[in-house]
C-alpha beads as a LAMMPS data file, in Angstrom:
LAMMPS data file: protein, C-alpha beads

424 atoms
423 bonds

1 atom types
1 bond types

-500.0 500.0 xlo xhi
-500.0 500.0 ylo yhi
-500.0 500.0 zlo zhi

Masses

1 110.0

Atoms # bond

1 1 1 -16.189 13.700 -8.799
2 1 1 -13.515 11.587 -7.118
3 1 1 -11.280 11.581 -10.517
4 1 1 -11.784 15.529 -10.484
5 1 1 -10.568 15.709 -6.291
6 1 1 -7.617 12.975 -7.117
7 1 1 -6.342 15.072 -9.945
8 1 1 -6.514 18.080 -8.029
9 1 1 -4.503 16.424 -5.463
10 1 1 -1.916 15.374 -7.659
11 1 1 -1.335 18.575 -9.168
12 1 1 -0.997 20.110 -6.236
13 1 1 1.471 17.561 -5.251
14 1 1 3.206 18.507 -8.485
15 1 1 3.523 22.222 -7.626
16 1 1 4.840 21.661 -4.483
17 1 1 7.630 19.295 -5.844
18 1 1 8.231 21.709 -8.859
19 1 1 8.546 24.581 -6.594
20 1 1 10.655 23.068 -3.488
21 1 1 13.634 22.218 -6.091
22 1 1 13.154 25.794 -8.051
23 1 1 12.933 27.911 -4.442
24 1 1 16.411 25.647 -3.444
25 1 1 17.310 26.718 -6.694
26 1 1 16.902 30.602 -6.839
27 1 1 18.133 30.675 -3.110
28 1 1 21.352 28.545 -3.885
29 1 1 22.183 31.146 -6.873
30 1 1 21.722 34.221 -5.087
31 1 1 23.782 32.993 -2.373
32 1 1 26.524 32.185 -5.047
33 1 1 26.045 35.789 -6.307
34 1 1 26.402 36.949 -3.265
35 1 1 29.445 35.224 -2.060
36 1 1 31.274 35.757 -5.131
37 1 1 30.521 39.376 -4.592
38 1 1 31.967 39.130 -1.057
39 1 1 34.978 37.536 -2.101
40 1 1 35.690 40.234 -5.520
41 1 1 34.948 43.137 -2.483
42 1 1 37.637 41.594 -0.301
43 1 1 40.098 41.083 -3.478
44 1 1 39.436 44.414 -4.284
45 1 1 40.109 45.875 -1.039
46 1 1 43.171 44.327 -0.434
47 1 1 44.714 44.611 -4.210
48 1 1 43.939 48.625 -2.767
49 1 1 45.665 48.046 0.147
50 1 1 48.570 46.877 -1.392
51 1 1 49.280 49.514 -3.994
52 1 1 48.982 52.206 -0.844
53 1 1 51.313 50.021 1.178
54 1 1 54.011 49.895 -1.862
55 1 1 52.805 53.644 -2.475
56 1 1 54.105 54.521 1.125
57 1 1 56.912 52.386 0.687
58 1 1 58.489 54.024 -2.450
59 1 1 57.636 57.572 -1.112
60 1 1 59.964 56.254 1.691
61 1 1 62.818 55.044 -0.191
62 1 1 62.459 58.268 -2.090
63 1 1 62.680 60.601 0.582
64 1 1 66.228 57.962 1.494
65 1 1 67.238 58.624 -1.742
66 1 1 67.289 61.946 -1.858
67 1 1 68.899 62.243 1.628
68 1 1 71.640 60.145 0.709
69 1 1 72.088 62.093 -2.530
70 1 1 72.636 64.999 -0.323
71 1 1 75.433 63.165 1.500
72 1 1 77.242 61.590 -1.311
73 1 1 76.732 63.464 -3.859
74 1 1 75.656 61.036 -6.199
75 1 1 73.412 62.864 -8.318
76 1 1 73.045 60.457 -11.229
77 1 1 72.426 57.695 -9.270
78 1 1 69.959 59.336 -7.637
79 1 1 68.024 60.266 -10.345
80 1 1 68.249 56.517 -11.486
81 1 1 66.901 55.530 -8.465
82 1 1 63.685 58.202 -8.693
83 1 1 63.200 57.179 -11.847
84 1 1 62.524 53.512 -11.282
85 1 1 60.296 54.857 -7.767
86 1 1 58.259 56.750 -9.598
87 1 1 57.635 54.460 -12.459
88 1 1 56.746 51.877 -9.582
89 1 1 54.636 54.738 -7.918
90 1 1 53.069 55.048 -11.365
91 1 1 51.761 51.457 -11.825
92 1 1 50.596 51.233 -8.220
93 1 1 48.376 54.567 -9.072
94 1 1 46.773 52.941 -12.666
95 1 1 46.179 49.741 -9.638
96 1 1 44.199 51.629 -7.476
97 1 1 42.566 53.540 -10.242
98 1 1 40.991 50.067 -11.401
99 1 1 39.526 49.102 -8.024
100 1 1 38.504 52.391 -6.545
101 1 1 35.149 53.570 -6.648
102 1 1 34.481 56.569 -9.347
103 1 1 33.546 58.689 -6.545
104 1 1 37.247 58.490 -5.078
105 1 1 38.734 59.475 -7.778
106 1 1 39.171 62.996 -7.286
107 1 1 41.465 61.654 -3.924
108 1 1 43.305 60.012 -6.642
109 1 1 43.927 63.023 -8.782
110 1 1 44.992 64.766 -5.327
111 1 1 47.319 61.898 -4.616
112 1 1 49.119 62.461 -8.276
113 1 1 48.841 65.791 -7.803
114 1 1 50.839 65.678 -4.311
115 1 1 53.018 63.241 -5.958
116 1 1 54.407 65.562 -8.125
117 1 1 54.772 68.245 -6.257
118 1 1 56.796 65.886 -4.038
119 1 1 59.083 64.828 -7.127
120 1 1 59.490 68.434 -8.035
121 1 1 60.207 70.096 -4.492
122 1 1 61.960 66.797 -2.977
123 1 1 65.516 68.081 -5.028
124 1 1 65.791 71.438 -3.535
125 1 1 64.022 70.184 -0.002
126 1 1 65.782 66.999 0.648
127 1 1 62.252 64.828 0.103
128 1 1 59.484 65.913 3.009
129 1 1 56.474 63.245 2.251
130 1 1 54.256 64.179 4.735
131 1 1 51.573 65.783 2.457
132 1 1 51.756 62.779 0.616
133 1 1 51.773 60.191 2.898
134 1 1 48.529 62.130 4.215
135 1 1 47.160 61.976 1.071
136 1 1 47.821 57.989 0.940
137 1 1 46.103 57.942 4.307
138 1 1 43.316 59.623 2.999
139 1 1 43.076 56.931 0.088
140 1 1 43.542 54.291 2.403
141 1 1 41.196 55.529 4.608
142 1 1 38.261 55.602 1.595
143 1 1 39.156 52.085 0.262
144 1 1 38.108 51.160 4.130
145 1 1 35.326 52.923 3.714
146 1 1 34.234 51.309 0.462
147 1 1 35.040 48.208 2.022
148 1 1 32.898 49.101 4.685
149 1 1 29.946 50.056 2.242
150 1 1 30.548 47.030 0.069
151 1 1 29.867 44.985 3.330
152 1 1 26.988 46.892 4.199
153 1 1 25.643 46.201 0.721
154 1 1 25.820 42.392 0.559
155 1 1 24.345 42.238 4.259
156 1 1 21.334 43.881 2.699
157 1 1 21.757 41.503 -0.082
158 1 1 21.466 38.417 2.417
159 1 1 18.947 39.895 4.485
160 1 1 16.946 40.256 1.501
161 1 1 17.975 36.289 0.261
162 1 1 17.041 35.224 3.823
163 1 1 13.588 37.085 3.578
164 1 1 12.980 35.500 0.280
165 1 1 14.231 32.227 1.618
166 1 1 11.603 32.424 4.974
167 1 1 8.657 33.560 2.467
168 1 1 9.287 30.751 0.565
169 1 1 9.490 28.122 2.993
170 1 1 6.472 29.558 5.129
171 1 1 4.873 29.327 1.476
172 1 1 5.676 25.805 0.524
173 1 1 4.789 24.889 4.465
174 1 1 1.382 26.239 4.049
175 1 1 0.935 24.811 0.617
176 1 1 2.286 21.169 2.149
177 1 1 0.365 21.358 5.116
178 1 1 -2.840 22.304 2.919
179 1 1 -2.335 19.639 0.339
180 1 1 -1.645 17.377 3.691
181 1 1 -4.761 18.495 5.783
182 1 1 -6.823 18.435 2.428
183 1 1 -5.779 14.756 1.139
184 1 1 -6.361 13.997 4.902
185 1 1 -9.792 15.107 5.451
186 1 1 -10.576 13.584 2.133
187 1 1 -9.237 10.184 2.931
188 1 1 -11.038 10.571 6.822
189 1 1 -14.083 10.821 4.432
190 1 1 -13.423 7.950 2.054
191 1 1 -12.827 6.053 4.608
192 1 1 -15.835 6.914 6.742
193 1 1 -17.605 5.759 3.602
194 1 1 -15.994 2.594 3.057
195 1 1 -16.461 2.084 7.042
196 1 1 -20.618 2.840 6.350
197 1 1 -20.297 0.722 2.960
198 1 1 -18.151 -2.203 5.111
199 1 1 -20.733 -2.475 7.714
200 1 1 -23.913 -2.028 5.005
201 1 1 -22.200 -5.029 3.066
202 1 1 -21.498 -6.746 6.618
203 1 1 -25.210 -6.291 7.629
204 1 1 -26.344 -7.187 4.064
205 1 1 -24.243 -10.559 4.482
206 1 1 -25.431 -11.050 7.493
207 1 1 -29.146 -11.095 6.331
208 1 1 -28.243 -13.185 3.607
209 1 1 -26.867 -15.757 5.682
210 1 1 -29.519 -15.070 8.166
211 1 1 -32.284 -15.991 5.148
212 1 1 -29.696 -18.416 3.648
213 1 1 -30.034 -20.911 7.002
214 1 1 -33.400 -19.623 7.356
215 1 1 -34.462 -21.034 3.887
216 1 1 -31.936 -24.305 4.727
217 1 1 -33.875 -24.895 8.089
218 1 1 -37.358 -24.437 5.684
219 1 1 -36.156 -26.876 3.229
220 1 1 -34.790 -29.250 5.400
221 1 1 -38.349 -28.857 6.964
222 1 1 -40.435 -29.566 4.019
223 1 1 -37.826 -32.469 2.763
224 1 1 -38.900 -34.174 6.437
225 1 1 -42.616 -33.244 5.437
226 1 1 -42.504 -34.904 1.868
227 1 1 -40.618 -37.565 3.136
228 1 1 -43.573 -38.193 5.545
229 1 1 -46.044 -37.686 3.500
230 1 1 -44.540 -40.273 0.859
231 1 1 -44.011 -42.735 3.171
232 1 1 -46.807 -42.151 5.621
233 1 1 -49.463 -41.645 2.556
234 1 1 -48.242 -42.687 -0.672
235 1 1 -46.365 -45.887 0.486
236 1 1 -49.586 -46.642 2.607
237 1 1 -51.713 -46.163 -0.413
238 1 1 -49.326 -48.430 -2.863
239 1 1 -49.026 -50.822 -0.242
240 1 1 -53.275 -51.524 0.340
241 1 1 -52.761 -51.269 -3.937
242 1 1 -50.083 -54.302 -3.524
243 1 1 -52.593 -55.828 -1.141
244 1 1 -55.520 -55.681 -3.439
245 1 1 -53.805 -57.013 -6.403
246 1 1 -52.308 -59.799 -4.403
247 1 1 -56.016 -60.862 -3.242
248 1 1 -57.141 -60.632 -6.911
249 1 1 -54.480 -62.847 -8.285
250 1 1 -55.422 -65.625 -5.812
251 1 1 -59.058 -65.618 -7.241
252 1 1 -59.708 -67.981 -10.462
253 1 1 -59.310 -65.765 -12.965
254 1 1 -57.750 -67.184 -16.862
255 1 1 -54.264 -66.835 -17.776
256 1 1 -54.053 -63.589 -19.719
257 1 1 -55.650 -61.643 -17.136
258 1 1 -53.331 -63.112 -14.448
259 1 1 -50.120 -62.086 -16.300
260 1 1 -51.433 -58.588 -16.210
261 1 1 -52.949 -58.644 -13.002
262 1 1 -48.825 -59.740 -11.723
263 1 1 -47.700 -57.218 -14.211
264 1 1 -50.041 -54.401 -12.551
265 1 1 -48.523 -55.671 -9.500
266 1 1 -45.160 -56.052 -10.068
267 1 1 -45.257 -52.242 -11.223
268 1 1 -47.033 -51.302 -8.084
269 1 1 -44.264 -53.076 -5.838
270 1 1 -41.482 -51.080 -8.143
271 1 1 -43.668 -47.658 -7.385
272 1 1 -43.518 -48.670 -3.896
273 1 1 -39.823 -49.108 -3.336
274 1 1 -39.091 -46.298 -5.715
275 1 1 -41.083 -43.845 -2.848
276 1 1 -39.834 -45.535 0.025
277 1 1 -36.060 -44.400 -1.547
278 1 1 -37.191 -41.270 -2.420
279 1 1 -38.461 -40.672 1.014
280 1 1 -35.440 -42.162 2.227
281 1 1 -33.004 -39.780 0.475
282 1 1 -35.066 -36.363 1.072
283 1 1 -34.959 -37.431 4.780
284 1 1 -34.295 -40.878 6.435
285 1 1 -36.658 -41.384 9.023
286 1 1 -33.769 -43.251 10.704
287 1 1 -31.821 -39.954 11.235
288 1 1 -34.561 -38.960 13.551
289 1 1 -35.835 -42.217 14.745
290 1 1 -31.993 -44.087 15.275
291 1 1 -29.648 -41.393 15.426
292 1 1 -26.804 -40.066 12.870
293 1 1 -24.799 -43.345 13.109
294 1 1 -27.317 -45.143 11.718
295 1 1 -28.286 -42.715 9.178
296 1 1 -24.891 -43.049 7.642
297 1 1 -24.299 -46.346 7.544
298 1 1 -27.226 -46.329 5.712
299 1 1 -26.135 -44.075 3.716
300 1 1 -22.822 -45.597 2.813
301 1 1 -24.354 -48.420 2.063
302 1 1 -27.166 -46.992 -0.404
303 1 1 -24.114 -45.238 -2.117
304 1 1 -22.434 -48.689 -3.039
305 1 1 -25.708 -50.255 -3.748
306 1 1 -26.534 -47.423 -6.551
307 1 1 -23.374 -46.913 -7.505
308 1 1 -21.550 -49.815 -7.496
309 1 1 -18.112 -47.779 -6.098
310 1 1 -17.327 -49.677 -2.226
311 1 1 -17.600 -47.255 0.584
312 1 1 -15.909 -47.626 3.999
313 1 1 -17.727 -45.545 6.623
314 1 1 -15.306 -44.968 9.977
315 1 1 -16.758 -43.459 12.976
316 1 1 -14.911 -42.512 16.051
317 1 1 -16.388 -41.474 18.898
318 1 1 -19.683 -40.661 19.695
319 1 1 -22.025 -39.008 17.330
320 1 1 -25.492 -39.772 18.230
321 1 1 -25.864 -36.909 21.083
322 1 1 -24.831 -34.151 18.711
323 1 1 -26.897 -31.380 18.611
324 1 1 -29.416 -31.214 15.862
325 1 1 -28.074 -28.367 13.368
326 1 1 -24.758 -30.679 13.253
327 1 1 -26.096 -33.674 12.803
328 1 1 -28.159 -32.353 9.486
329 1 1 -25.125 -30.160 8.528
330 1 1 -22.801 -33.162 8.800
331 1 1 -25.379 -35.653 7.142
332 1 1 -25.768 -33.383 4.104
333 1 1 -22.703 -32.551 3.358
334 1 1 -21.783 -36.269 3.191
335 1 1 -24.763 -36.997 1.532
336 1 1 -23.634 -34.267 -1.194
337 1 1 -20.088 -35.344 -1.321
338 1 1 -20.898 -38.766 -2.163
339 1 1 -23.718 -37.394 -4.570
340 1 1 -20.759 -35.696 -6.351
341 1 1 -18.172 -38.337 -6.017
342 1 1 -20.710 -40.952 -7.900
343 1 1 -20.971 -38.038 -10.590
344 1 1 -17.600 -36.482 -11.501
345 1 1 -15.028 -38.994 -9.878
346 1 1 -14.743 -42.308 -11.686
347 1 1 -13.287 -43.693 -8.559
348 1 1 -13.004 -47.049 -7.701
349 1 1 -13.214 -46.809 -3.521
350 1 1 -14.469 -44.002 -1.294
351 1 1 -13.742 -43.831 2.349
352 1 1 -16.050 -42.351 4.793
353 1 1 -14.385 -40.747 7.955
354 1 1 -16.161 -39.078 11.273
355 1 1 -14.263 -38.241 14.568
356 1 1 -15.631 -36.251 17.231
357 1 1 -12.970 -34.660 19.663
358 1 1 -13.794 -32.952 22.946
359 1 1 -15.148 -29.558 20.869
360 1 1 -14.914 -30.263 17.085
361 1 1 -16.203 -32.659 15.101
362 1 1 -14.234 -33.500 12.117
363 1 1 -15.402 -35.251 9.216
364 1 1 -13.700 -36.169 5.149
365 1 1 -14.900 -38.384 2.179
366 1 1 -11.440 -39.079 -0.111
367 1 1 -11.991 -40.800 -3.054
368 1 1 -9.494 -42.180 -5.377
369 1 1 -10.802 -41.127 -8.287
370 1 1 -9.851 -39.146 -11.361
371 1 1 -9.712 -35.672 -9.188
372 1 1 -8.754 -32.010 -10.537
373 1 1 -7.162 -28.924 -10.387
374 1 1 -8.476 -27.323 -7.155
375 1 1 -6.878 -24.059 -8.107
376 1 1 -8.602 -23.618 -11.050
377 1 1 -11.995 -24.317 -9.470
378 1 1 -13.729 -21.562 -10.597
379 1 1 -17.723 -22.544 -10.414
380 1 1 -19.653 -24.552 -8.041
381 1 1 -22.786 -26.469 -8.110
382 1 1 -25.936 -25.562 -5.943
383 1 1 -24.760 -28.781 -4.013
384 1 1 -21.367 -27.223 -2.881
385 1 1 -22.817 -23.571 -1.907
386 1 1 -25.613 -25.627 0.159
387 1 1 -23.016 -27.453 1.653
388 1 1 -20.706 -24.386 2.404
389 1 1 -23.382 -22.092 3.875
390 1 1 -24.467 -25.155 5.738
391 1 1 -20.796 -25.295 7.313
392 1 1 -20.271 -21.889 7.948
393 1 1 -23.209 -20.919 9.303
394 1 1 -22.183 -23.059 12.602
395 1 1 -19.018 -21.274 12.363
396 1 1 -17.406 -24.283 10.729
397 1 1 -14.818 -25.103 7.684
398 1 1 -14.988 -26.841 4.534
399 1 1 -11.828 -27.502 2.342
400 1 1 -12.063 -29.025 -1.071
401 1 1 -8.496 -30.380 -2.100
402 1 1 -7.380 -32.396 -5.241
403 1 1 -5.193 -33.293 -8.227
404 1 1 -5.556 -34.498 -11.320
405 1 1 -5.081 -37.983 -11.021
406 1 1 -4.985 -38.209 -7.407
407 1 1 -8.558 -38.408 -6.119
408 1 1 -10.568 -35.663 -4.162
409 1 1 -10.779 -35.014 -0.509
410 1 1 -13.725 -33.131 0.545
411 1 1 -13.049 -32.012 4.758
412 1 1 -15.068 -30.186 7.197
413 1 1 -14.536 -29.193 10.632
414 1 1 -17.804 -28.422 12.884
415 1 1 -16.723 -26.393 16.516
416 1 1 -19.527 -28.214 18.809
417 1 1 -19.916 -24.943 20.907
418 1 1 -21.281 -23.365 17.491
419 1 1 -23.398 -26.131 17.354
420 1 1 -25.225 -26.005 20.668
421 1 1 -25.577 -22.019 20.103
422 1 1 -26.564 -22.732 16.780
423 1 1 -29.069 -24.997 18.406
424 1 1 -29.946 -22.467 21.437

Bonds

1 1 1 2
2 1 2 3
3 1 3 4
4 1 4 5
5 1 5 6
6 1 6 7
7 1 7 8
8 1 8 9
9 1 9 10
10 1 10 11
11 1 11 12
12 1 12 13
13 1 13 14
14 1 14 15
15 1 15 16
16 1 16 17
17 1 17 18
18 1 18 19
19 1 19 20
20 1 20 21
21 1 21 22
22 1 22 23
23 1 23 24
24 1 24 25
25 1 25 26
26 1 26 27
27 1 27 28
28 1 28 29
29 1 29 30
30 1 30 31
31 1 31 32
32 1 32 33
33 1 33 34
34 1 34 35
35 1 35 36
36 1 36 37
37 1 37 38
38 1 38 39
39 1 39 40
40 1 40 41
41 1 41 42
42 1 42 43
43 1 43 44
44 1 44 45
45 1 45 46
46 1 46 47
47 1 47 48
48 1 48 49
49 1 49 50
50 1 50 51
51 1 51 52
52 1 52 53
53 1 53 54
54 1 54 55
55 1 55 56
56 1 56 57
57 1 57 58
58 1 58 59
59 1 59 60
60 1 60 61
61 1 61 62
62 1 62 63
63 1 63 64
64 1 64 65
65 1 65 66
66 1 66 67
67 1 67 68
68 1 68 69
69 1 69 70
70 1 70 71
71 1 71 72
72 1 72 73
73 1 73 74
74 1 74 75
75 1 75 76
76 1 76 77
77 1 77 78
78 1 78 79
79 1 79 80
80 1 80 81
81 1 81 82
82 1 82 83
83 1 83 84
84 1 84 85
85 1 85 86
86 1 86 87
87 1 87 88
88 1 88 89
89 1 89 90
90 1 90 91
91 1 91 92
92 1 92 93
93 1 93 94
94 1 94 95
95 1 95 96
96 1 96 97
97 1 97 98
98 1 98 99
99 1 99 100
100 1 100 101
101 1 101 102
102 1 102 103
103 1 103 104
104 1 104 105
105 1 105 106
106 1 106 107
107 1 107 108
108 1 108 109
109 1 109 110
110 1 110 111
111 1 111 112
112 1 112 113
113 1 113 114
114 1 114 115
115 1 115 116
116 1 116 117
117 1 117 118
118 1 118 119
119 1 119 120
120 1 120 121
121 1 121 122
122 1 122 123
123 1 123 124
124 1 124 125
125 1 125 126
126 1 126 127
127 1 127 128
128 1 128 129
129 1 129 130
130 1 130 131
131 1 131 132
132 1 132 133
133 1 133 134
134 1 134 135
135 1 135 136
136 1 136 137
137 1 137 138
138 1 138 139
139 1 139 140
140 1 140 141
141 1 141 142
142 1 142 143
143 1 143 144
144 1 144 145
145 1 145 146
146 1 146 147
147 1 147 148
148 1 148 149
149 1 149 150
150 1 150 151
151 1 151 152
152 1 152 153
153 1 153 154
154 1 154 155
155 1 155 156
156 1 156 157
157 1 157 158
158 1 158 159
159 1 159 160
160 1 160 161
161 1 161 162
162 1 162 163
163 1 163 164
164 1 164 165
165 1 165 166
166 1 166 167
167 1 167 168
168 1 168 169
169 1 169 170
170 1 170 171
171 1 171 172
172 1 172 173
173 1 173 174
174 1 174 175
175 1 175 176
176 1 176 177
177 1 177 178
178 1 178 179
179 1 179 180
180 1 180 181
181 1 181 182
182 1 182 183
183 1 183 184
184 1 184 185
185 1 185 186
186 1 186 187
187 1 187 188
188 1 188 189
189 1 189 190
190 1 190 191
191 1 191 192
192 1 192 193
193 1 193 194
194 1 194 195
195 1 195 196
196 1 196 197
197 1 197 198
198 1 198 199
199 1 199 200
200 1 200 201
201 1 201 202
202 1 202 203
203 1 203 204
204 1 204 205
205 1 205 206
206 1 206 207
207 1 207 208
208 1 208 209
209 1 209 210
210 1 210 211
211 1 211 212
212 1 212 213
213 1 213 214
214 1 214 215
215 1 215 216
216 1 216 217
217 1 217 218
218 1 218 219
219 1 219 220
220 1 220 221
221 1 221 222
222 1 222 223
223 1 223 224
224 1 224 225
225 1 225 226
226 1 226 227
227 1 227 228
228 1 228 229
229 1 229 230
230 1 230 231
231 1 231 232
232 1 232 233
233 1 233 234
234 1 234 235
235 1 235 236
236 1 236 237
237 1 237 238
238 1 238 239
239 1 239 240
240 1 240 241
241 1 241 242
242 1 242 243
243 1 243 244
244 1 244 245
245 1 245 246
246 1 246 247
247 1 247 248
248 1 248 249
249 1 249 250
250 1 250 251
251 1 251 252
252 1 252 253
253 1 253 254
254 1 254 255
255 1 255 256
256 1 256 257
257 1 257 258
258 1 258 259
259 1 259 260
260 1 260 261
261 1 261 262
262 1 262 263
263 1 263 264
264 1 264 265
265 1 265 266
266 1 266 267
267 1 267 268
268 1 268 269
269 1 269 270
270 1 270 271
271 1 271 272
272 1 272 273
273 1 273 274
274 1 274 275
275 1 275 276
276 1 276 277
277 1 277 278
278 1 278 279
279 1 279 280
280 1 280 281
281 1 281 282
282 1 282 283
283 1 283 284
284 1 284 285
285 1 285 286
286 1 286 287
287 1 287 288
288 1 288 289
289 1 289 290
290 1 290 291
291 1 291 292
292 1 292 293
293 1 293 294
294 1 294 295
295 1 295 296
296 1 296 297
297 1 297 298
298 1 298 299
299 1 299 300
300 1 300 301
301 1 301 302
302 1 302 303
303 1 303 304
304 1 304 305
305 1 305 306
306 1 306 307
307 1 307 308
308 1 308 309
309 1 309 310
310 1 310 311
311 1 311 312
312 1 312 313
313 1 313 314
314 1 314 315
315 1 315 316
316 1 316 317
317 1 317 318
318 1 318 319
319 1 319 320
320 1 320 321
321 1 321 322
322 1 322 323
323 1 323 324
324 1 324 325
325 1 325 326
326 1 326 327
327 1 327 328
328 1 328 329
329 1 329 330
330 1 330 331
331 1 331 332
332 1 332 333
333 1 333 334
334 1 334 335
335 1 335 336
336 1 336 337
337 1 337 338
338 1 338 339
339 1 339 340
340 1 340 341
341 1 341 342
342 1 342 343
343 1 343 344
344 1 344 345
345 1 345 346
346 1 346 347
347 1 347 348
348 1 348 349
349 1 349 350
350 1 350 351
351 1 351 352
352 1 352 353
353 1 353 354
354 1 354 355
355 1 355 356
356 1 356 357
357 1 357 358
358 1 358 359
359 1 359 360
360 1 360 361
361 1 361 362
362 1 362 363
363 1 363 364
364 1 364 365
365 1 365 366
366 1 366 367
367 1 367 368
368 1 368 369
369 1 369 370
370 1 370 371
371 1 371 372
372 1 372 373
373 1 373 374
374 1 374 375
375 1 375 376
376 1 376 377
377 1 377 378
378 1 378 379
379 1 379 380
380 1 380 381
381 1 381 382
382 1 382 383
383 1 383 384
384 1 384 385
385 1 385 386
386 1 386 387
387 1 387 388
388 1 388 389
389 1 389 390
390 1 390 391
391 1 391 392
392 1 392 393
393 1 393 394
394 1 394 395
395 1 395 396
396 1 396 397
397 1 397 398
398 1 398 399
399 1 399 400
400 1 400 401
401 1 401 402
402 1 402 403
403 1 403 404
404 1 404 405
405 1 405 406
406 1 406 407
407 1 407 408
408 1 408 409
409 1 409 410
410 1 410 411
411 1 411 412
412 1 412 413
413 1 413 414
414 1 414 415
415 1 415 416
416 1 416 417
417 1 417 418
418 1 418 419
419 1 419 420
420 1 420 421
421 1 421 422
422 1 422 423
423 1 423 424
């Protein structure tokens, strides 16, 4: 459905950019037409003009010629003289025979007519060129005239271009500002759906995170109930086992049996410390009992002993009056960044930092191990999501940075207000 509406739009937007060019177009060449029109009426009229104006202007010097043939005598010369007038007369005539209208040319015919009449009766006269020059005035007076209609005609002409020119701006206005309002209302509704699908995915994240520390508060929870119950019951059960066997080996017994018997209790004094750790690392009893400082030094510690790597815990400040979502959040997340270091890093020291400020809480574990490429970090373990949801759900930040060859930092920054509301 949305491809269909898109590639409506776009074709619209295609007629509209096809047709703005072609209207400019159409309107540019019909203005052309029409001033080259204007300009061919205006040569015309005045190329007219002219040939009346030299018309008039021969008639004159004939009627001087024959008055000063009547003076002097001169007949020859005279006749010379006509001769060349009328030829010019002649020429001037087949001129305004080429640019008058066909309907004028019965004036013309009247003009050649007068014309030689005037030739023929200007010998005996003396040369009288009134009737002619009325006749000129007469042509003259209909070359206005045709100028006048010419005029009239291309003003229809651009009327008509500016008609076409207003219908098809109104038309590409309407088509623009439909394209415009319909790509607008569209988008409005896109967008109200990706506001509706924004807030669905904000809520949804919200619940997840809601269920994520929800589950994180349940496990931590049960971790502090199996750690109980290991040390509480178990431990208390191996430990009356240890007790037992220890009374039995001090009774006379022979030699085989007593090897077993400290066998059987050897085992039952490994099973003991291996619970006691295992209680230990689902959830030191020291962490509630002592406090966080405690619990990492502890910690630290534990990590050298099983891994062998040295670890230097620094503390600054005081940490043992955080509130109780930090302290777990900041004990895990060291717990699991050790966890990892021992794992991946092949590092040969790890440092351990914590420093509380006024309102944040800061905390790192750098190793200087083998690190990686923390660009190309594409995966993470269970360990790292716990640890990030733990972070962020008190508002906090973890960073991750390494390079290859240049051990692994792992940072997080805990805002104690966040904490306490966490808390609240």
């Amino acid at each position: 459905m949305r491809t269909h509406i898109w590639l409506s739009v776009a074709i619209s937007f295609l007629v509209l950019l096809t047709l703005v060019p072609l209207c400019a177009w159409l309107v540019s060449r019909e203005a052309a037409v029409i001033d080259a029109r204007t300009r061919e009426a205006h040569r015309a009229y005045q190329t007219a003009d002219d040939a009346i104006t030299e018309i008039r202007a021969d008639i004159y010097k004939a009627a001087l010629a024959f008055h000063q043939a009547s003076t002097t005598g001169d007949s020859a010369g005279v006749e010379r003289q006509l001769a060349t007038i009328r030829g010019e007369v002649a020429n001037h005539i087949g001129t305004l025979a080429a640019f008058l209208d066909s309907t004028q040319h019965s004036q013309l015919v009247a003009l050649r007519r007068g014309l030689e009449e005037y030739w023929g009766s200007a010998k005996a006269s003396g040369g009288q060129p009134e009737e002619v020059l009325r006749l000129a005035e007469r042509i003259d007076a209909l070359n206005e005239a045709n100028l006048s209609l010419e005029e009239r005609q291309i003003q229809r002409q651009q009327h008509k271009l500016r008609q076409f020119a207003t219908a098809a701006a109104g038309l590409l206005l309407v088509l623009g500002v439909g394209i415009a309002v319909a790509s607008t209302a569209y988008l409005a509704k896109l967008e109200g759906v990706s506001e509706k699908e924004r807030t669905r995915a904000e809520k949804a994240e919200y619940e997840l995170r809601r269920l994520s520390n929800q589950l994180v508060s349940a496990q931590e929870d049960e971790r502090k109930n199996i750690s109980r119950e290991l040390h509480d019951e178990i431990g208390q059960l191996l430990t009356g086992l240890r007790m037992e066997l220890g009374s039995l080996s001090r009774s006379e017994v022979d030699g085989a049996f007593r090897a077993r018997l400290d066998s059987v209790k050897h085992l039952a004094e490994e099973a003991l410390r291996s619970v006691r750790d295992l209680a230990l690392l689902l959830r030191p009893s020291m962490l509630d009992d002592l406090g966080l400082e405690p619990a990492l030094r502890w910690q630290t510690k534990e990590f050298s002993r099983r891994s062998g790597i040295p670890a230097l815990l620094d503390i600054q400040g005081k940490i043992d009056q955080l509130p109780e979502p930090v302290r777990i959040c900041l004990y895990r997340a060291i717990q699991e960044a050790l966890t990892n270091c021992a794992k991946y890093a092949d590092a040969s020291r790890v440092t351990v930092t914590v420093e509380q400020e006024e309102d944040l809480l800061t905390a790192s574990v750098q190793d200087n191990g083998k690190g990686f490429d923390a660009h190309h970090l594409r995966t993470q373990g269970l360990g790292l999501v716990g640890m990030e949801e733990r972070v962020r759900a008190l508002q906090g930040r973890l960073t991750i940075s390494s390079q290859p060859g240049k051990g692994t930092r792992v940072a997080l920054s805990l805002p104690l207000a966040g904490g306490r509301s966490a808390m609240a």
